[in-house]
Biopython code that builds the backbone (N, CA, C, O; Angstrom):
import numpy as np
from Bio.PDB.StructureBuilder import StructureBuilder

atoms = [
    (1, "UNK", "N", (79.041, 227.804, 213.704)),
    (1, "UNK", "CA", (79.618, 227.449, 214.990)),
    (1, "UNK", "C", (79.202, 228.494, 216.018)),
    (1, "UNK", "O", (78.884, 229.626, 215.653)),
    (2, "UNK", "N", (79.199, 228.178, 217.132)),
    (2, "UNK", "CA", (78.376, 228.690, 218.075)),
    (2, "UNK", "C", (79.385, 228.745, 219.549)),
    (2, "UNK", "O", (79.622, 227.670, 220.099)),
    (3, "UNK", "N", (79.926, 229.972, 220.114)),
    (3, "UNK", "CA", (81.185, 229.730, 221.038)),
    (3, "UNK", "C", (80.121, 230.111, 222.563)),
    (3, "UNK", "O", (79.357, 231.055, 222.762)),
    (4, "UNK", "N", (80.415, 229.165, 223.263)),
    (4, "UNK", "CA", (79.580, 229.399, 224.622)),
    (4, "UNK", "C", (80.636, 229.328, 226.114)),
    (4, "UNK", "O", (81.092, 228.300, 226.615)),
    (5, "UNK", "N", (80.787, 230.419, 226.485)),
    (5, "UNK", "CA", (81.556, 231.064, 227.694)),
    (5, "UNK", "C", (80.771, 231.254, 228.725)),
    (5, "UNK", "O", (79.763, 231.948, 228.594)),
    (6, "UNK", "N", (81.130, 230.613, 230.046)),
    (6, "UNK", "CA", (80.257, 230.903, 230.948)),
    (6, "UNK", "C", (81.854, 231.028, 232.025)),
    (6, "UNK", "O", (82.999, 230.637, 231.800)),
    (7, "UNK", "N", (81.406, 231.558, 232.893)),
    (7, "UNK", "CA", (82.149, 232.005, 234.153)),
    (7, "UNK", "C", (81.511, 231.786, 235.641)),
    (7, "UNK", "O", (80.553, 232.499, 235.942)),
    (8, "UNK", "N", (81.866, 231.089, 236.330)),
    (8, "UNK", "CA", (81.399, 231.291, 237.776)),
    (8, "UNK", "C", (82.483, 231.829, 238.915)),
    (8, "UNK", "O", (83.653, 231.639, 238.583)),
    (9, "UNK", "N", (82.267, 232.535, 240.337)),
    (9, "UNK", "CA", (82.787, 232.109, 241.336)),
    (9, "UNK", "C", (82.421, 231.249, 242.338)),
    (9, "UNK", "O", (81.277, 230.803, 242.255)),
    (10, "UNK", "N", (83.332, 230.780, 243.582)),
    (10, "UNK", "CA", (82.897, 230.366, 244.426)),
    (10, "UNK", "C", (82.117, 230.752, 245.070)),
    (10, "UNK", "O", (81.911, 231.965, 245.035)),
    (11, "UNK", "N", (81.284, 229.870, 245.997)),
    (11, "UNK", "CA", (80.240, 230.477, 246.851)),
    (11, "UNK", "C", (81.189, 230.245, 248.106)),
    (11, "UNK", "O", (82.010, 229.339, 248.251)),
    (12, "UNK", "N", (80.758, 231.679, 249.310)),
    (12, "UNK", "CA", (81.410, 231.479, 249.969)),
    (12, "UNK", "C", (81.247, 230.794, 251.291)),
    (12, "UNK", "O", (80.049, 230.847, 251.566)),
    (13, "UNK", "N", (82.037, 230.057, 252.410)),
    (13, "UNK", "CA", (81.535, 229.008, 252.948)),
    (13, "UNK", "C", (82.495, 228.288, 252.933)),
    (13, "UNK", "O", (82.958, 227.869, 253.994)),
    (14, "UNK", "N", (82.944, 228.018, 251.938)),
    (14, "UNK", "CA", (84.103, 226.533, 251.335)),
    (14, "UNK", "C", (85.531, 227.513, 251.984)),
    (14, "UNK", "O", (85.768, 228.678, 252.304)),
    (15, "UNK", "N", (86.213, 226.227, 251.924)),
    (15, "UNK", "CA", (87.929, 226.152, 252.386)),
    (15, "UNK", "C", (88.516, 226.163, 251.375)),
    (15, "UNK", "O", (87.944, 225.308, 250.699)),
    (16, "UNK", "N", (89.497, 226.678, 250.660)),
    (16, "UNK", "CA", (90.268, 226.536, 249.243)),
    (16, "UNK", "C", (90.268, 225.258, 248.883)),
    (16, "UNK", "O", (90.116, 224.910, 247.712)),
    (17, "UNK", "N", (90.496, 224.177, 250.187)),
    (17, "UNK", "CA", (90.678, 222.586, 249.859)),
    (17, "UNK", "C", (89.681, 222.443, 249.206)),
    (17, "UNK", "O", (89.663, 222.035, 248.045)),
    (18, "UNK", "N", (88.651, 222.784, 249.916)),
    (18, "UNK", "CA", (86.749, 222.221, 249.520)),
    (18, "UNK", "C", (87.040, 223.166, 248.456)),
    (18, "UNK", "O", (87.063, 222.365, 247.521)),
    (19, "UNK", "N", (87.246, 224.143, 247.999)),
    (19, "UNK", "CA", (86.908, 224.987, 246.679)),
    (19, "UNK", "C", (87.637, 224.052, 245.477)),
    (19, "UNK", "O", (86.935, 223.731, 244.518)),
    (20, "UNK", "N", (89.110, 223.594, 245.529)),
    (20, "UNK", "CA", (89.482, 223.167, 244.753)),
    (20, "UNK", "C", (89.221, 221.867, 244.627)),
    (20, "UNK", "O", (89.553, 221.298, 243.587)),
    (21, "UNK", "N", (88.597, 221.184, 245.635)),
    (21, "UNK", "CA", (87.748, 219.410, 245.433)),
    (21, "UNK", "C", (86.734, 219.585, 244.162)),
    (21, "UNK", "O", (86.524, 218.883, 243.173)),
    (22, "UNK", "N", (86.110, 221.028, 244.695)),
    (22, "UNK", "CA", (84.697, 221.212, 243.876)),
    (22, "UNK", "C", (84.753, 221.740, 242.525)),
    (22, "UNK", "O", (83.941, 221.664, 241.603)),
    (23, "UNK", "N", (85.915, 222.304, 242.615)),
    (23, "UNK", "CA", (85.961, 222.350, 240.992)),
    (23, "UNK", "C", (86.694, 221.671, 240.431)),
    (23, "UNK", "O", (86.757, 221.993, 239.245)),
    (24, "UNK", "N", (87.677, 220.372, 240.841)),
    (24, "UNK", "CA", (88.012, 219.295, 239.985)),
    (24, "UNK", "C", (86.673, 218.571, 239.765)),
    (24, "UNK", "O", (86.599, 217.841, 238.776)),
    (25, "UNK", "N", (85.672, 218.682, 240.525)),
    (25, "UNK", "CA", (84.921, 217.698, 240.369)),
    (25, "UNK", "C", (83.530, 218.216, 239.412)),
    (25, "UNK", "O", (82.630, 217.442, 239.084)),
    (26, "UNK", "N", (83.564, 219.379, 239.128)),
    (26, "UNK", "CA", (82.927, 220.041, 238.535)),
    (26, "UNK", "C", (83.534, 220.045, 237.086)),
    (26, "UNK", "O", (82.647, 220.070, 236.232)),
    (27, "UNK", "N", (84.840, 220.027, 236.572)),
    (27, "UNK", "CA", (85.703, 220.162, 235.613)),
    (27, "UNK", "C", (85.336, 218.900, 235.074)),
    (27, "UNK", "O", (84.847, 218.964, 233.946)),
    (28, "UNK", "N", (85.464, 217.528, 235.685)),
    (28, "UNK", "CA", (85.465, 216.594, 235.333)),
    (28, "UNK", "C", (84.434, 216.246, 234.807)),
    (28, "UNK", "O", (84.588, 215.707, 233.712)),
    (29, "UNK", "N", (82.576, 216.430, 235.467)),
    (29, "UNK", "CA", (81.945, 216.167, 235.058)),
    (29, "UNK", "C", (81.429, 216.944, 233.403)),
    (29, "UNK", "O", (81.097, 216.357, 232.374)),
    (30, "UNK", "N", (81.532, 218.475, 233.674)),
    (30, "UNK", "CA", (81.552, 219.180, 232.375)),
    (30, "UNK", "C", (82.534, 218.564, 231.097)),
    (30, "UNK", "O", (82.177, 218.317, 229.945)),
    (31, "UNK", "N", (83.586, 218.443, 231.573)),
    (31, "UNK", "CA", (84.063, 217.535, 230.004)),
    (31, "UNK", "C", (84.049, 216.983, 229.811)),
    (31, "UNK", "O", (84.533, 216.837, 228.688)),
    (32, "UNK", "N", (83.427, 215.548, 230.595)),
    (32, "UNK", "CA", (82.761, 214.704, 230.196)),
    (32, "UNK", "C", (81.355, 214.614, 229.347)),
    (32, "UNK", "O", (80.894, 213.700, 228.663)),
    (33, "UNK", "N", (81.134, 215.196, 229.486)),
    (33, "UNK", "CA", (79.757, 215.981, 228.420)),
    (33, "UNK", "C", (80.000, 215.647, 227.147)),
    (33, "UNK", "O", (79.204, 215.150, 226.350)),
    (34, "UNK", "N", (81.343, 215.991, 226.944)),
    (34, "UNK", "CA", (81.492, 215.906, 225.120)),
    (34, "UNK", "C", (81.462, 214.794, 224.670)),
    (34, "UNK", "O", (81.143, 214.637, 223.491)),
    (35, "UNK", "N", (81.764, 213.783, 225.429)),
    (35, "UNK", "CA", (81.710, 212.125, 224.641)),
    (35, "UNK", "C", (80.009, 212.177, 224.758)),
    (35, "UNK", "O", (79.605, 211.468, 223.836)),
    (36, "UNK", "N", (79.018, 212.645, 225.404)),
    (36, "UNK", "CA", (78.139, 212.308, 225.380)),
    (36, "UNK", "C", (77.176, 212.721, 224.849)),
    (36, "UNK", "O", (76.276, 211.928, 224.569)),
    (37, "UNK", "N", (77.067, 213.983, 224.567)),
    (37, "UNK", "CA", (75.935, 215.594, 223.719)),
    (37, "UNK", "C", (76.597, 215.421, 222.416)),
    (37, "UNK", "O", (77.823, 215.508, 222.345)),
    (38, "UNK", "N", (75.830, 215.169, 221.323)),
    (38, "UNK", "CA", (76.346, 215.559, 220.095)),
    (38, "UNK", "C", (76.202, 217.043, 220.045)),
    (38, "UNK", "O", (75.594, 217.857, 220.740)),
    (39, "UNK", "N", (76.866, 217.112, 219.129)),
    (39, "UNK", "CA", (76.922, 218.680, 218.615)),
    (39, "UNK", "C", (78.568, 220.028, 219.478)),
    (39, "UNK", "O", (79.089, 221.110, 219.206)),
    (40, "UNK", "N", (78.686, 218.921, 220.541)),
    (40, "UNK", "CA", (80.063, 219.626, 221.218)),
    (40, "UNK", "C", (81.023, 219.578, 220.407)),
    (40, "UNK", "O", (81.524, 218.461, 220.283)),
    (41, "UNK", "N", (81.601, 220.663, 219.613)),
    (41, "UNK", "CA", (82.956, 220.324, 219.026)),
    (41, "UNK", "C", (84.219, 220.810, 219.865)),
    (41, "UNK", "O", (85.276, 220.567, 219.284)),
    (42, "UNK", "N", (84.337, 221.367, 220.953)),
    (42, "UNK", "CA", (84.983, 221.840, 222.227)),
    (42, "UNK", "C", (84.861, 221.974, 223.020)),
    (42, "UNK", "O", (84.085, 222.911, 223.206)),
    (43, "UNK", "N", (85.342, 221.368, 224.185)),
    (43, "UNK", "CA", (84.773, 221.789, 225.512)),
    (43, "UNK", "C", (85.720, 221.687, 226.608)),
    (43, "UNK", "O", (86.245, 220.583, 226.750)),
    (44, "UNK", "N", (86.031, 222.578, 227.380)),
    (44, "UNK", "CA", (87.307, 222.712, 228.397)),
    (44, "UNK", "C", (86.633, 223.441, 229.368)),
    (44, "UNK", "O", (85.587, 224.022, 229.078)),
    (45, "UNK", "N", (87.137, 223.483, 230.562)),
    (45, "UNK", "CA", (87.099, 224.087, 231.846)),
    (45, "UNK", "C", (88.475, 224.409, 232.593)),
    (45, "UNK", "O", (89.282, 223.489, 232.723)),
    (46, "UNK", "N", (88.780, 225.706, 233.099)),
    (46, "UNK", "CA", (89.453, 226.294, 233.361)),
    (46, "UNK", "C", (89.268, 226.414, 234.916)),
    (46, "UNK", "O", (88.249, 227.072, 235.125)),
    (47, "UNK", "N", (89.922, 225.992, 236.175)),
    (47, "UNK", "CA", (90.137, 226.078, 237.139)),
    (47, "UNK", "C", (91.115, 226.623, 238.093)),
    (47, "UNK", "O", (90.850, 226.776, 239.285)),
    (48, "UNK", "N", (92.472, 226.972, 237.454)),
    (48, "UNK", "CA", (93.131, 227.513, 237.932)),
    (48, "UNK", "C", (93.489, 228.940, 238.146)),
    (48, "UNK", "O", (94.658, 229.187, 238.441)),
    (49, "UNK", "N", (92.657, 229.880, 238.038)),
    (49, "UNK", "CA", (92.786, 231.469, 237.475)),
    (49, "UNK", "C", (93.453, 232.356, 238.425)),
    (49, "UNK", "O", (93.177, 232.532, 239.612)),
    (50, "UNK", "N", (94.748, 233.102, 237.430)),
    (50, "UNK", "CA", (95.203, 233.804, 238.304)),
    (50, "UNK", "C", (95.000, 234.662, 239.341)),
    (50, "UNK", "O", (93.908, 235.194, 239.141)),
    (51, "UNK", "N", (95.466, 235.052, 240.301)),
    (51, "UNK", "CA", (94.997, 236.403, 240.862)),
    (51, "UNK", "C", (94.800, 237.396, 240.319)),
    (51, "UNK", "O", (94.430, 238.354, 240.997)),
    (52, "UNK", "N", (94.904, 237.482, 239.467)),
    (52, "UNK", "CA", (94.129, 239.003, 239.378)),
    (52, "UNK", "C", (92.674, 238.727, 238.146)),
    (52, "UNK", "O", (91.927, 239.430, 237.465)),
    (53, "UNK", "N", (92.829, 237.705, 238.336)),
    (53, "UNK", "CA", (91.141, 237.337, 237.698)),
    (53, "UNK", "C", (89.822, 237.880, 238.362)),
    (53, "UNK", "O", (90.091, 238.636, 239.295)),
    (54, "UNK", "N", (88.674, 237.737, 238.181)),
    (54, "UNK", "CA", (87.596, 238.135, 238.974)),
    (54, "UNK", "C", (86.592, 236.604, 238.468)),
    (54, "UNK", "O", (85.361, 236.608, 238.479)),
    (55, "UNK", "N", (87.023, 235.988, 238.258)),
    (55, "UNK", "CA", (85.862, 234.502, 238.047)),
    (55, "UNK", "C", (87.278, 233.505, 238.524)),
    (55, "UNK", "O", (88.457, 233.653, 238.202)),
    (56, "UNK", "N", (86.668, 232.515, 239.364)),
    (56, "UNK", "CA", (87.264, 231.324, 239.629)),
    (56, "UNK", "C", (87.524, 230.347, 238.775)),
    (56, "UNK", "O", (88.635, 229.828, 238.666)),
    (57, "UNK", "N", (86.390, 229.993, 238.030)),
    (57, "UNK", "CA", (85.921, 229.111, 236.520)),
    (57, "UNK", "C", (85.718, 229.554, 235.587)),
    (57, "UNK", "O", (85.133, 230.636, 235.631)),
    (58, "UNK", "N", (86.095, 228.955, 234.152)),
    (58, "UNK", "CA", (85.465, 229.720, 233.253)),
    (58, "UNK", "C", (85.834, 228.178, 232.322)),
    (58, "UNK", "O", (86.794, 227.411, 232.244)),
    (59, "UNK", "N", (84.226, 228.296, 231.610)),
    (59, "UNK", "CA", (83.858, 226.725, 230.867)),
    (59, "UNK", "C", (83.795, 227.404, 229.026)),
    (59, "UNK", "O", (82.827, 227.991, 228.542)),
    (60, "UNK", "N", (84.572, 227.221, 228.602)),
    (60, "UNK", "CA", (84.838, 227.733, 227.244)),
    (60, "UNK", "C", (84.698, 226.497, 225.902)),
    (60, "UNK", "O", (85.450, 225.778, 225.243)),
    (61, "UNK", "N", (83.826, 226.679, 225.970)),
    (61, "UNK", "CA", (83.255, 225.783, 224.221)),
    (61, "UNK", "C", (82.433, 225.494, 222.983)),
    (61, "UNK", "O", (81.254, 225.169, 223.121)),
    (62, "UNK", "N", (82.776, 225.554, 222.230)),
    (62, "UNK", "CA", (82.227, 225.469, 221.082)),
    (62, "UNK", "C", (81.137, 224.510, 220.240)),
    (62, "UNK", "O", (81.644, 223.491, 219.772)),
    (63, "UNK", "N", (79.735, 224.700, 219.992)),
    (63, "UNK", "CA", (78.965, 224.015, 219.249)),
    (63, "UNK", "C", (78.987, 223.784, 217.986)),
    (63, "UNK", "O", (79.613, 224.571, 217.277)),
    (64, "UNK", "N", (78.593, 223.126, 217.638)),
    (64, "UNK", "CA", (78.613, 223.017, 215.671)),
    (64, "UNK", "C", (76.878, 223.660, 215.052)),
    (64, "UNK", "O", (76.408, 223.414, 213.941)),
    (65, "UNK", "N", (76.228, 224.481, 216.126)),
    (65, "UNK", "CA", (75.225, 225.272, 216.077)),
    (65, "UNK", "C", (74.678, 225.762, 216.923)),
    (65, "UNK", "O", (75.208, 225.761, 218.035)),
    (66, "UNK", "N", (73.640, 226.261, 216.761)),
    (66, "UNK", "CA", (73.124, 226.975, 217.866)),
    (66, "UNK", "C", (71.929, 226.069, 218.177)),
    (66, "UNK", "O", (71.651, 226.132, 219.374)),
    (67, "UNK", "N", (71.312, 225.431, 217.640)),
    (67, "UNK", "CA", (70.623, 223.999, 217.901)),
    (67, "UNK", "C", (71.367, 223.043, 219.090)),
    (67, "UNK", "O", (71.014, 222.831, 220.250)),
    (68, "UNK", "N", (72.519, 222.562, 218.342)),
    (68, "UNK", "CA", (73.208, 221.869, 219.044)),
    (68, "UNK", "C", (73.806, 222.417, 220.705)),
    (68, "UNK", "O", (74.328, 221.832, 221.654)),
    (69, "UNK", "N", (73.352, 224.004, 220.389)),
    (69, "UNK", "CA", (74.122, 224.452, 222.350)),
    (69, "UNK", "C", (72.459, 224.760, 222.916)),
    (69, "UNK", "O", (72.447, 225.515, 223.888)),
    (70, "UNK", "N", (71.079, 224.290, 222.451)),
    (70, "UNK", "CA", (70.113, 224.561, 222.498)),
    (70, "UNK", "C", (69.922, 222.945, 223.172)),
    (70, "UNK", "O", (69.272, 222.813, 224.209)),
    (71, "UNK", "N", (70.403, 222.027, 222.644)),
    (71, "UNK", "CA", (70.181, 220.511, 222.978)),
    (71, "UNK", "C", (70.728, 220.581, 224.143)),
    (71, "UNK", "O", (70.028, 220.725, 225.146)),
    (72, "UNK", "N", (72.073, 220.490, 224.206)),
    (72, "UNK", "CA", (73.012, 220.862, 225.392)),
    (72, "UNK", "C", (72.764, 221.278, 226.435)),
    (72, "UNK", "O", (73.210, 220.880, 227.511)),
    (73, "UNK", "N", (71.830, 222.350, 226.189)),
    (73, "UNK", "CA", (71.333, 223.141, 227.467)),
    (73, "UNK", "C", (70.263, 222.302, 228.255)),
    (73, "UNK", "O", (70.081, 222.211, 229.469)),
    (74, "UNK", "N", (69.417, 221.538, 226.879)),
    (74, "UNK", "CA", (68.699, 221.148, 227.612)),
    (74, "UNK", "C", (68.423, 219.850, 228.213)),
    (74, "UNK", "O", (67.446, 219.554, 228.900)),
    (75, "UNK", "N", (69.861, 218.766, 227.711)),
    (75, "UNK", "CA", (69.797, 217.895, 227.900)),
    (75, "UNK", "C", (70.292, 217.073, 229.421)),
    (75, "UNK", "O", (71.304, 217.296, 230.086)),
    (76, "UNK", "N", (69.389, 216.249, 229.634)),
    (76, "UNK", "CA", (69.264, 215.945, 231.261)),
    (76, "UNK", "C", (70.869, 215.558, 232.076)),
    (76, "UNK", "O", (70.889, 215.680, 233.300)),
    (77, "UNK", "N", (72.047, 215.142, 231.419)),
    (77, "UNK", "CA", (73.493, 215.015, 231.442)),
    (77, "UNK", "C", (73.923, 216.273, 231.957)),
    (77, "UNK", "O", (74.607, 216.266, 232.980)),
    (78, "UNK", "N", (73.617, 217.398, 231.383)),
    (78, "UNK", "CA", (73.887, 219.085, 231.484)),
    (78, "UNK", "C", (73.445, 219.664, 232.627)),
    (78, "UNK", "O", (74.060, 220.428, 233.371)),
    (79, "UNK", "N", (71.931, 219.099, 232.751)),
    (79, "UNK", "CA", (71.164, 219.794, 234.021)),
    (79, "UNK", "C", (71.532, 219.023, 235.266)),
    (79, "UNK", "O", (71.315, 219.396, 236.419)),
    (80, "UNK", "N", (72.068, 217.997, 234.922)),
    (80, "UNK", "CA", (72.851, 217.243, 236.362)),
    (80, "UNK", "C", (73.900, 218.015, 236.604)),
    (80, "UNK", "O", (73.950, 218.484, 237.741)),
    (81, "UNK", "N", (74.664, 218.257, 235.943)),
    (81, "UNK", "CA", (75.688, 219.093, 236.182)),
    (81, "UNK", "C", (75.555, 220.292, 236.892)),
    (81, "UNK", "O", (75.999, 220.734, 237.952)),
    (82, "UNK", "N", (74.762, 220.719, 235.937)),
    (82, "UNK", "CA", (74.148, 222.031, 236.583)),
    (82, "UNK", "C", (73.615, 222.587, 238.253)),
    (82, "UNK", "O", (73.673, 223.578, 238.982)),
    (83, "UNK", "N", (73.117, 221.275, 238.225)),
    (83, "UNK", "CA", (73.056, 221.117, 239.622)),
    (83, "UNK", "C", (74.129, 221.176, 241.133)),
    (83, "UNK", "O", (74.076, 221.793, 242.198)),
    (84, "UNK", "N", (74.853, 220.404, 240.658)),
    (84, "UNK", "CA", (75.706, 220.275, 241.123)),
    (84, "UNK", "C", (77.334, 221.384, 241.289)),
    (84, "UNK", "O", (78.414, 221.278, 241.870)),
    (85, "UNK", "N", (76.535, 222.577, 240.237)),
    (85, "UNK", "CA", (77.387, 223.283, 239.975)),
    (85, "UNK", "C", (77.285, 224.874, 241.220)),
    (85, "UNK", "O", (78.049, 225.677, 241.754)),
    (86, "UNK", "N", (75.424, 224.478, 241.129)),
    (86, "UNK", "CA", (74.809, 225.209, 241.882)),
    (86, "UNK", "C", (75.010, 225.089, 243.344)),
    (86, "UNK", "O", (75.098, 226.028, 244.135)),
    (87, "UNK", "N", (75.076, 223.755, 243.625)),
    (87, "UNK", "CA", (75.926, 224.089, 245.070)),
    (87, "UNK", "C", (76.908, 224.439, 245.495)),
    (87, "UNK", "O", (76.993, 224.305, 246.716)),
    (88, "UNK", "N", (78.137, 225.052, 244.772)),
    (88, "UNK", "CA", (79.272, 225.511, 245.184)),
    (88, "UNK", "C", (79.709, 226.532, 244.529)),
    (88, "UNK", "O", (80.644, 227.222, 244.936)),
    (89, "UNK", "N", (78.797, 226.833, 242.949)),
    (89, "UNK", "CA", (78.863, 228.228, 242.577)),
    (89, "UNK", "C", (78.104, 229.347, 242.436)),
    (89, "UNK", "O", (76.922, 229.005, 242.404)),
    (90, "UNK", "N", (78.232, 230.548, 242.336)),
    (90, "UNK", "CA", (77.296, 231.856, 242.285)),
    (90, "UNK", "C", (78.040, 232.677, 241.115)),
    (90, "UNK", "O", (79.147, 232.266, 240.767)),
    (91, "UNK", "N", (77.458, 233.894, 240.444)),
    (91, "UNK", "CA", (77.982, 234.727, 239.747)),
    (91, "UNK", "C", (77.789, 234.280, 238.292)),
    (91, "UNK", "O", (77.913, 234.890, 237.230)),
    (92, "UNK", "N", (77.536, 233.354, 238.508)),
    (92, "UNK", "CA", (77.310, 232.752, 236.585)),
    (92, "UNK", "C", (77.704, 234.058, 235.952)),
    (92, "UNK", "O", (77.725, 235.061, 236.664)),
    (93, "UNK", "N", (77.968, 234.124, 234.878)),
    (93, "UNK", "CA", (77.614, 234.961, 233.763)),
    (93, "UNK", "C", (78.056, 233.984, 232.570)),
    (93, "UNK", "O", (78.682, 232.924, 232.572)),
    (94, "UNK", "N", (77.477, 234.768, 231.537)),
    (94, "UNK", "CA", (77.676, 233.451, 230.195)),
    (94, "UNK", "C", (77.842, 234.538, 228.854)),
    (94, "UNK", "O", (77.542, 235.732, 228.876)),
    (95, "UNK", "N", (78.399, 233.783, 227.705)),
    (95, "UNK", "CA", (78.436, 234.545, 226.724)),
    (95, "UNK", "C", (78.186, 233.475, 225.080)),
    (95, "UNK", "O", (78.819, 232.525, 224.620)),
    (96, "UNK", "N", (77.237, 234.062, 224.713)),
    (96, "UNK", "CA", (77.261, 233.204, 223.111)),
    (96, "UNK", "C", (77.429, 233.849, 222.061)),
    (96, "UNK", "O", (76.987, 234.984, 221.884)),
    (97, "UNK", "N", (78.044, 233.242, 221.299)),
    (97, "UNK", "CA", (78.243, 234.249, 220.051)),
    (97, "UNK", "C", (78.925, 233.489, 218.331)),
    (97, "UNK", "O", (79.946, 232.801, 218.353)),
    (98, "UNK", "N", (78.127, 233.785, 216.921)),
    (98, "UNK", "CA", (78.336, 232.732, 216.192)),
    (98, "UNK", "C", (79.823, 233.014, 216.048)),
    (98, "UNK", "O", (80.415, 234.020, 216.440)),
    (99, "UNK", "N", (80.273, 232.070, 215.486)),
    (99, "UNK", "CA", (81.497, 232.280, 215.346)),
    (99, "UNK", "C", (82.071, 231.555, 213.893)),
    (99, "UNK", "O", (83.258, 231.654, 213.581)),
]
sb = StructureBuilder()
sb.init_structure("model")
sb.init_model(0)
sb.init_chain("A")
sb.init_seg("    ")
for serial, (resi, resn, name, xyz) in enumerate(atoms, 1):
    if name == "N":
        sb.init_residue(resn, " ", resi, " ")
    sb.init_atom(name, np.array(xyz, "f"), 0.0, 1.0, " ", f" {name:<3s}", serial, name[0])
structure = sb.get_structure()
């Protein structure tokens, strides 16, 4: 198993309204992913983070390999997302690790 953590913030520009449109709508499309990528055995997105956080988002889930978060990455469902993730976020950072 294969645990994949990524974190973004907002880019700045946006109104909290527009921040929080964009990451329901960002939330939604990411977990939707799992009915569709084999190999997802978890997948959640986190939007609400307290204040005293330093990431706005954080997308926390689990593969059934490292193949399977290799497909994921590269599969065209993901990179739509991705896209779309890119217009309203900056700071990525990510973390993998077997588990």
């Amino acid at each position: 198993m294969v645990r994949h953590i990524v974190t973004w913030n907002f880019k700045d520009g946006f109104s909290d309204a527009e921040n929080e449109w964009n990451a329901l709508a960002i939330k939604k499309e990411l977990e939707n992913l799992k009915g569709t990528i084999e190999g997802i055995v978890e997948l959640e997105v986190h939007i609400n983070a307290l204040a005293s956080s330093s990431k706005d988002i954080v997308l926390n889930s689990l593969f059934a390999s490292e193949e399977a978060l290799a497909a994921y990455q590269a599969h065209p469902d993901h990179k739509k997302v991705g896209e779309l993730a890119a217009k309203f976020l900056q700071n990525r950072a990510c973390i993998d690790y077997s588990c």
